[in-house]
matplotlib code that plots the C-alpha trace (Angstrom):
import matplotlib.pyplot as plt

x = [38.5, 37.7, 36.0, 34.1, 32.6, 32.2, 30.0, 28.0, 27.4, 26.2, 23.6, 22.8, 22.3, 19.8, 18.1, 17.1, 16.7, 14.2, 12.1, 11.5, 10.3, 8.1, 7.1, 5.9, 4.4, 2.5, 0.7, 0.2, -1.7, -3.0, -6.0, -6.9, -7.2, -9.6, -11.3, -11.9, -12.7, -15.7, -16.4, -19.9, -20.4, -19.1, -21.6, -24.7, -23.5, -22.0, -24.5, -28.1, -30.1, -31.5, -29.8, -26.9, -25.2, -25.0, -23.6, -21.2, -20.5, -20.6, -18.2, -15.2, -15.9, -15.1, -12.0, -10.9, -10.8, -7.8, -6.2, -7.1, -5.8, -2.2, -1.0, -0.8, 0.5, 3.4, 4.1, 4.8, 6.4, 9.0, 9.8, 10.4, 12.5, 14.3, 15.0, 15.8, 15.9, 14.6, 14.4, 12.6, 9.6, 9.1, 8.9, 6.4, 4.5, 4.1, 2.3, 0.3, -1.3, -1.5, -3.6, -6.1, -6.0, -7.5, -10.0, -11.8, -12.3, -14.0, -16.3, -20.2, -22.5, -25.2, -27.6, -26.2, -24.9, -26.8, -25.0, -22.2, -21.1, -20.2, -18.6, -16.5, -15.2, -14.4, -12.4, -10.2, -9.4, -8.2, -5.6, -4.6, -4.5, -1.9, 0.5, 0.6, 1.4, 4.8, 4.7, 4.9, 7.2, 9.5, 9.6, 10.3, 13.1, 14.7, 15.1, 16.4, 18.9, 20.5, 20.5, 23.4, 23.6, 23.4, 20.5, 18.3, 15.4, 15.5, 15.8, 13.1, 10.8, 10.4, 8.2, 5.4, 5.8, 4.8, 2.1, 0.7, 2.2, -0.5, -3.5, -2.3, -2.4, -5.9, -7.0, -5.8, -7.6, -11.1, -11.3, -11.1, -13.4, -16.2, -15.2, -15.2, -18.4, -22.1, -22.6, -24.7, -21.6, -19.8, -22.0, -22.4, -18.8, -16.8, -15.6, -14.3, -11.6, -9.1, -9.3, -8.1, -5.6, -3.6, -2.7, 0.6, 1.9, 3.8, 6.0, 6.9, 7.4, 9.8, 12.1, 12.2, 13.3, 16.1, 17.4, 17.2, 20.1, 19.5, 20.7, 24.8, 23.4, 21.4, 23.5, 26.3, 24.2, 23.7, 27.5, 28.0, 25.2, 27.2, 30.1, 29.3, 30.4, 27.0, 23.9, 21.5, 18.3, 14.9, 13.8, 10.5, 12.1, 14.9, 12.5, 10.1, 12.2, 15.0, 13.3, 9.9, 10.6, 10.9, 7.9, 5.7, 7.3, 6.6, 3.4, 2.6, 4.8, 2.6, -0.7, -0.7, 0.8, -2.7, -5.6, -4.0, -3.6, -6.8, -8.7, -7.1, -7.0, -9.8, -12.6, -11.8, -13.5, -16.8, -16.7, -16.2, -19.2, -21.4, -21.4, -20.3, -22.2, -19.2, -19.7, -18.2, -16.0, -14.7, -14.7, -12.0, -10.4, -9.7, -8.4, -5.9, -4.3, -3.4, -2.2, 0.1, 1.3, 1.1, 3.6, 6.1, 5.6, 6.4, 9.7, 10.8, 9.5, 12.3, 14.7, 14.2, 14.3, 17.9, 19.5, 17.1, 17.0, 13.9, 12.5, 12.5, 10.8, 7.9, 7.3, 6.9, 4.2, 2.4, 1.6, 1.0, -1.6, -3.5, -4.0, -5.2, -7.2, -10.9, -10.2, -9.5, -12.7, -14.4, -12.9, -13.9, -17.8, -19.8, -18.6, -17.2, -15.0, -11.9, -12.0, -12.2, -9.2, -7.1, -8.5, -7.7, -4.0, -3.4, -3.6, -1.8, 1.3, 0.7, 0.9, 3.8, 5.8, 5.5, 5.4, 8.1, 10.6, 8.5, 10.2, 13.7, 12.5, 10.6, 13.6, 16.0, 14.5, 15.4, 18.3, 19.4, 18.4, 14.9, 14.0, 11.5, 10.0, 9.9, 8.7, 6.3, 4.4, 4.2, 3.4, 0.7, -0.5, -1.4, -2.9, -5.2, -6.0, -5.9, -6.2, -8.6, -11.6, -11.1, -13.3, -15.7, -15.6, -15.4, -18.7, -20.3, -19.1, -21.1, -23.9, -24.5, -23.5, -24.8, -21.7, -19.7, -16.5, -16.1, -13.8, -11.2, -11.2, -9.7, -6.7, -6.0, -6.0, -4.3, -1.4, -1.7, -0.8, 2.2, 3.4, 4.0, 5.8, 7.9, 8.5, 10.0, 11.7, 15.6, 16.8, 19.5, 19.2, 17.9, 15.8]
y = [5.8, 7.0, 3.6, 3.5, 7.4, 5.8, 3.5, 5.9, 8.2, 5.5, 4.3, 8.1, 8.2, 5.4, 6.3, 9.7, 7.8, 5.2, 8.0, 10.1, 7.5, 5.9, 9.2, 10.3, 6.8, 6.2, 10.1, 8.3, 5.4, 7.1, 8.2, 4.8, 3.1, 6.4, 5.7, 2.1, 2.5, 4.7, 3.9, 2.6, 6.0, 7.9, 5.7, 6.7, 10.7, 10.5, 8.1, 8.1, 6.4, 2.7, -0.6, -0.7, -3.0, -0.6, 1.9, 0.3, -0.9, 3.0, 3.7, 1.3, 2.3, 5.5, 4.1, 2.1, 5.0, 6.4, 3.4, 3.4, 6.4, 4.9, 3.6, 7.5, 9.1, 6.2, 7.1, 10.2, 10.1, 7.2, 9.0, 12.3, 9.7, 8.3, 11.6, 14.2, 12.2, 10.2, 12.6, 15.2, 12.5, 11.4, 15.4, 16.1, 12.9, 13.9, 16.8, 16.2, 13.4, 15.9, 18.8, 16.2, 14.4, 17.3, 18.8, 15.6, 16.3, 19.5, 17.8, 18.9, 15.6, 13.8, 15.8, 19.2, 18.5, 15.7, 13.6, 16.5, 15.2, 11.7, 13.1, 15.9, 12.3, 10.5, 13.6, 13.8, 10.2, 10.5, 12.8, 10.9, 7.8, 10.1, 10.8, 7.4, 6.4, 7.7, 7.6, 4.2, 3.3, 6.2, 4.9, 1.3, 2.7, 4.6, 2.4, -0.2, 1.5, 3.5, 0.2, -2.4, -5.5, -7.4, -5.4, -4.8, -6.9, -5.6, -2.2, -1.9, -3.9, -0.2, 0.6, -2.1, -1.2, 2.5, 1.3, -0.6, 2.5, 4.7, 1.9, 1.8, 5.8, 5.9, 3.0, 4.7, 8.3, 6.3, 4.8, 8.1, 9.5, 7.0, 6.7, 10.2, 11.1, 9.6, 8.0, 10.8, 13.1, 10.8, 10.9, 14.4, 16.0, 13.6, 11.2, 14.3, 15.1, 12.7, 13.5, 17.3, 16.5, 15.2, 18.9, 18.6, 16.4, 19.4, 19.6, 16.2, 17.4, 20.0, 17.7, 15.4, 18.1, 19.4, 15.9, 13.9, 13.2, 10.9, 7.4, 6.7, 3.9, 6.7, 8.9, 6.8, 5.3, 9.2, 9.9, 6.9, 7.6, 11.2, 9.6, 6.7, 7.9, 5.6, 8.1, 8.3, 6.3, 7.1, 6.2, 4.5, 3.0, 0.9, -0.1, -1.3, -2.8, -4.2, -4.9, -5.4, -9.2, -7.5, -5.4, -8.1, -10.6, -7.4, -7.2, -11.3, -11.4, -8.2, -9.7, -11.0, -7.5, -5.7, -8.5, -9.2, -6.2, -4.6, -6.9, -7.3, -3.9, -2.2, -5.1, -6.9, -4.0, -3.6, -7.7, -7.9, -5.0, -5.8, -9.4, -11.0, -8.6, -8.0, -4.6, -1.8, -0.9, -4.7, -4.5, -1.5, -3.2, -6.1, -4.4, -2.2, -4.9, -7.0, -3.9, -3.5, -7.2, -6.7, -4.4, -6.0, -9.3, -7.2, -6.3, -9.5, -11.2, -8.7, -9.5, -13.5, -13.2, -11.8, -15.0, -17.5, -15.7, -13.9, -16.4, -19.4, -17.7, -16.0, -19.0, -20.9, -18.4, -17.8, -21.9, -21.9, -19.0, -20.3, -23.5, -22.3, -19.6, -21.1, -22.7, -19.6, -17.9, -20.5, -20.9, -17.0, -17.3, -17.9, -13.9, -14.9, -12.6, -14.4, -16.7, -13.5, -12.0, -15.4, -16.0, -12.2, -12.9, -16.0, -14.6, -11.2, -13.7, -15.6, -12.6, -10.4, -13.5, -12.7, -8.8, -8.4, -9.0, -8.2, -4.7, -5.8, -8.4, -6.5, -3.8, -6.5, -7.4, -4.1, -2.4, 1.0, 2.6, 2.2, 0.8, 3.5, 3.8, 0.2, -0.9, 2.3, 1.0, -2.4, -2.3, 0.2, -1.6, -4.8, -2.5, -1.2, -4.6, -6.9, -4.7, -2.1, -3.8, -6.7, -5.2, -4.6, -8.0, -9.5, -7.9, -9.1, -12.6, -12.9, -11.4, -13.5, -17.0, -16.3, -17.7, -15.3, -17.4, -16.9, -14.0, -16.2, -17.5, -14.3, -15.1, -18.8, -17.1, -14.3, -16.2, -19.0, -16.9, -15.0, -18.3, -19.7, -16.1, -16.7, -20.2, -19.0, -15.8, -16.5, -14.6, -11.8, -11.3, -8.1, -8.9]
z = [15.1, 11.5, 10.8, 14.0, 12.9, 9.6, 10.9, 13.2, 10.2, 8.0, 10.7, 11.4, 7.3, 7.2, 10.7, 8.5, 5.5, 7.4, 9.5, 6.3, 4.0, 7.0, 7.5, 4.2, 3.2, 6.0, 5.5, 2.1, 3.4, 6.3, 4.0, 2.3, 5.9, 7.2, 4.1, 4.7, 8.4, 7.3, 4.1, 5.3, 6.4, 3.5, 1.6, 3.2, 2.6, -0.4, -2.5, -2.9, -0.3, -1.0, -0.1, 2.0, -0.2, -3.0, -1.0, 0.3, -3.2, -4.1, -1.5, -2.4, -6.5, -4.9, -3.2, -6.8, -8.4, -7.0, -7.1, -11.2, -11.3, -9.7, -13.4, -15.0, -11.6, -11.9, -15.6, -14.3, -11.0, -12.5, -15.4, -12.6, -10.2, -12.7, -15.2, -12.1, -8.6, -6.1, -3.5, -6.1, -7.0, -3.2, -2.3, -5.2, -4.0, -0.2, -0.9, -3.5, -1.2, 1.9, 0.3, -1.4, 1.7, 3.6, 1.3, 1.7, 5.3, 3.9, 1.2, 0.8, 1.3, -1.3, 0.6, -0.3, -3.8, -4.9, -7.4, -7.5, -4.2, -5.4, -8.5, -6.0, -3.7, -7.5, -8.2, -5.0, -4.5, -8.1, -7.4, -4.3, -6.6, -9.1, -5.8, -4.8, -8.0, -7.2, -3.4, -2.5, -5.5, -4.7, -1.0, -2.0, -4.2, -1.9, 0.9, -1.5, -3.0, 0.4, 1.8, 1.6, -0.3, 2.8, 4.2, 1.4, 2.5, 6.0, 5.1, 1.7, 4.8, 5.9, 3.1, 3.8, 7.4, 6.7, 5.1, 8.3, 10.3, 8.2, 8.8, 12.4, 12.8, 10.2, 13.3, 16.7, 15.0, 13.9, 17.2, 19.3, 17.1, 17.8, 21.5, 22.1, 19.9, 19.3, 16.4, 15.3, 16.1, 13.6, 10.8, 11.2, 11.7, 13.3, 10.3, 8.9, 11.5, 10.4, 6.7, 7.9, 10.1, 7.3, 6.8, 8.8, 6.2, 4.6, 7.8, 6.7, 3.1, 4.1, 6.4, 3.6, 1.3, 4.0, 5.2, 2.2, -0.7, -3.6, -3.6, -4.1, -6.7, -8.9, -8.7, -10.0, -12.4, -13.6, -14.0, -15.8, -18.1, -18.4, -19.4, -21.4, -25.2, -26.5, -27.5, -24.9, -24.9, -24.2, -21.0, -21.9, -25.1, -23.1, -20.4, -22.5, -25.4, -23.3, -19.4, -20.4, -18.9, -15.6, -16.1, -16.6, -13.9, -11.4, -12.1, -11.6, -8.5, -6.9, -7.5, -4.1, -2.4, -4.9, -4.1, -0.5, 1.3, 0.1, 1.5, 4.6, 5.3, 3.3, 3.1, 6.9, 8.7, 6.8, 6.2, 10.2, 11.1, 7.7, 7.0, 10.5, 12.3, 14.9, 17.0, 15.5, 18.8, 18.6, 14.6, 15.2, 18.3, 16.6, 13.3, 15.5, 17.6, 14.2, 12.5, 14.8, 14.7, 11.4, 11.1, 13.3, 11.1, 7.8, 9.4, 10.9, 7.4, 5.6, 8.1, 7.9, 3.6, 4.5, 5.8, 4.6, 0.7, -0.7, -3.4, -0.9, 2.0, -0.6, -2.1, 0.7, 2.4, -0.6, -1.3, 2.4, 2.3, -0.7, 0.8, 3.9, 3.1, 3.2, 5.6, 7.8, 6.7, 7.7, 11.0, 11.5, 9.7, 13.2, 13.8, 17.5, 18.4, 19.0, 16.3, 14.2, 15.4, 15.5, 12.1, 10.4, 12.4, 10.5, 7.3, 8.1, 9.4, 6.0, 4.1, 6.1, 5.7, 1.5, 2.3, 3.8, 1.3, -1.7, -2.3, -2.5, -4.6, -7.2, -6.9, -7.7, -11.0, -13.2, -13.4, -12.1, -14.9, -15.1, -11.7, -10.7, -13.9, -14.0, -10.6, -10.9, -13.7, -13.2, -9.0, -9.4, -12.8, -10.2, -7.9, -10.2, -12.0, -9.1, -6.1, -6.7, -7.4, -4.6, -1.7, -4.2, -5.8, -2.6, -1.5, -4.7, -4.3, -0.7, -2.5, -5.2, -3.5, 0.4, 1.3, 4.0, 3.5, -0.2, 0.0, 0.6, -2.8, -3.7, -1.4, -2.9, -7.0, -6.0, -4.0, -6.5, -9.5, -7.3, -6.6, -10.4, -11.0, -7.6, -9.3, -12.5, -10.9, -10.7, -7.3, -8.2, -11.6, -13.1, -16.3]

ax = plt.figure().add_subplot(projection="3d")
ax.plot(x, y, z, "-o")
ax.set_aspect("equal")
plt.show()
């Protein structure tokens, strides 16, 4: 009887564990997929008027500069997460992205503030960037280390799943928005609605805060530390000088996760409406029934990585991906409808099959001691080298060559490079 209530405890434990970090990362995430849904839009208010390339370019500089901002707010969340908790860097997290979140909803236009309105958007997405320096890291984190060694895959799966959840949520709100108001509507009020909605992410904040302990792993890891008899070491000084292996193999083995899902779920919508020329109500149709296949994919790719072991199954997606990737884009260039949404599903399966596991995976390579810190740095390091700038880079590309299925050159360097890392990378050992 005590073993059976042992059991029903634990699951209770997780269920908590799972619906706060889902919770709390997808409000995160919520805001870059609003973002990318109208980022056309939020070019033509926010930048000066003139070629619709450049403002879409405009736009997504907007958008990279939060996620440049992502390195410094992961210096500091991973030094709070791994100095005085977990739980106290995911709380801090949650609402510094809710506040910022909703003030953007309430930002003056190009056409009241001139260049001051640009410069006001630069400004907030930078302090989103600093909270999701620590958010996404702190989720991935968390999961891993509540979860058992049998289970981490399927349970650190959550984390890239909240992600989709927040896309899938940004999706469902976009699409009422344009179905329920004219396009003039939109431009005018509407696109701000979901930006100021993310207000009731505090309410998340504060079950997190009630619900939520630390880890068992950390906090073991803290009253060893308390009792070891050796002098303490400086954080950044034993990550650095003793796991700075693991830093760097992070940071190659995530520059699919940066390049990958920016593009899939930032870039795919305008590239759909913009450069295919798809609808915009079949642009957002299509985007919201592979989100949500998405998602499922990210979990059963965790799940799979469980029995079938993490390095084997990434590797194998990621080869697959690369070599398959123009092809895809070319399947989906002629802008027919179907072919874009069996085409977009290809490379989402691809991809989950690699996502899925990635966050036990980059967990798995540092220690305890250091692991937020650590995975911090070097995860939002590749977002911000390799992930920021790919919308933007992509729209360049079909710029200066004409060609609409260049993008996908993006895919094959980006899963080529994570592939030689998943090559050399020796499953279980913490460098």
């Amino acid at each position: 009887m005590n073993a059976a209530k042992k059991e029903y405890d634990e699951k209770a434990r997780m269920r908590r564990v799972i619906i706060s970090c889902v919770a709390g990362s997808a409000l995160e995430w919520y805001d870059f997929a609003v973002y990318g849904f109208f980022a056309t839009i939020i070019g033509r208010l926010f930048f000066p008027p003139g070629d619709s390339f450049q403002q879409i370019i405009a736009s997504f500089g907007a958008f990279a500069s939060g996620l440049i901002a992502r390195p410094v707010g992961a210096v500091l969340f991973g030094y709070i997460g791994d100095k005085f908790g977990r739980k106290t860097a995911l709380l801090i997290s949650i609402y510094m992205m809710a506040i910022p979140t909703a003030l953007m909803g309430l930002l003056p236009t190009y056409n009241i503030m001139g260049y001051w309105a640009g410069i006001l958007l630069i400004s907030i997405r930078i302090l989103q960037g600093l909270a999701l320096g620590g958010g996404f890291t702190g989720t991935i984190v968390f999961l891993y280390e509540h979860s058992e060694e049998k289970k981490k895959a399927t349970y650190s799966a959550w984390a890239p799943f909240s992600l989709v959840t927040g896309f899938i949520l940004g999706a469902f709100i976009a699409t009422s928005v344009d179905a329920l108001l004219a396009q003039e509507q939109v431009e005018m009020f509407g696109w701000r609605i979901p930006f100021i909605l993310s207000f009731f992410g505090i309410f998340i904040g504060k079950y997190v805060k009630k619900k939520l302990e630390d880890p068992k792993e950390f906090l073991n890891q803290q009253r060893k530390d308390q009792k070891s008899k050796k002098p303490p070491q400086g954080l950044w000084s034993n990550l650095f000088r003793n796991h700075w292996k693991g830093v760097i193999l992070v940071i190659i083995t995530d520059t699919l996760t940066a390049c990958g899902y920016f593009l899939i779920s930032i870039f795919f919508t305008t590239y759909f409406e913009n450069i295919l020329h798809l609808e915009r109500n079949k642009t957002l149709l299509i985007q919201s029934i592979n989100m949500i296949l998405f998602a499922c994919f990210i979990l059963l790719g965790g799940w799979l990585a469980d029995r079938l072991g993490k390095r084997r199954q990434m590797l194998w997606a990621t080869v697959t991906l690369a070599v398959l990737a123009y092809p895809i884009f070319l399947f989906m260039e002629d802008g027919v409808p179907a072919r874009v949404f069996l085409g977009e599903l290809a490379v989402i399966f691809l991809f989950s099959i690699y996502y899925g596991p990635i966050p036990a995976a980059i967990c798995s390579m540092l220690p305890t001691k250091v692991r937020l810190a650590g995975v911090s740095i070097a995860h939002n390091f590749a977002m911000a080298a390799f992930g920021a700038y790919a919308p933007t880079l992509a729209t360049y590309l079909i710029k200066w060559s004409g060609n609409t299925a260049i993008p996908a050159v993006l895919f094959v360097l980006a899963a080529g490079t994570t592939a030689l890392a998943l090559w050399q990378w020796e499953e279980g050992r913490e460098y």
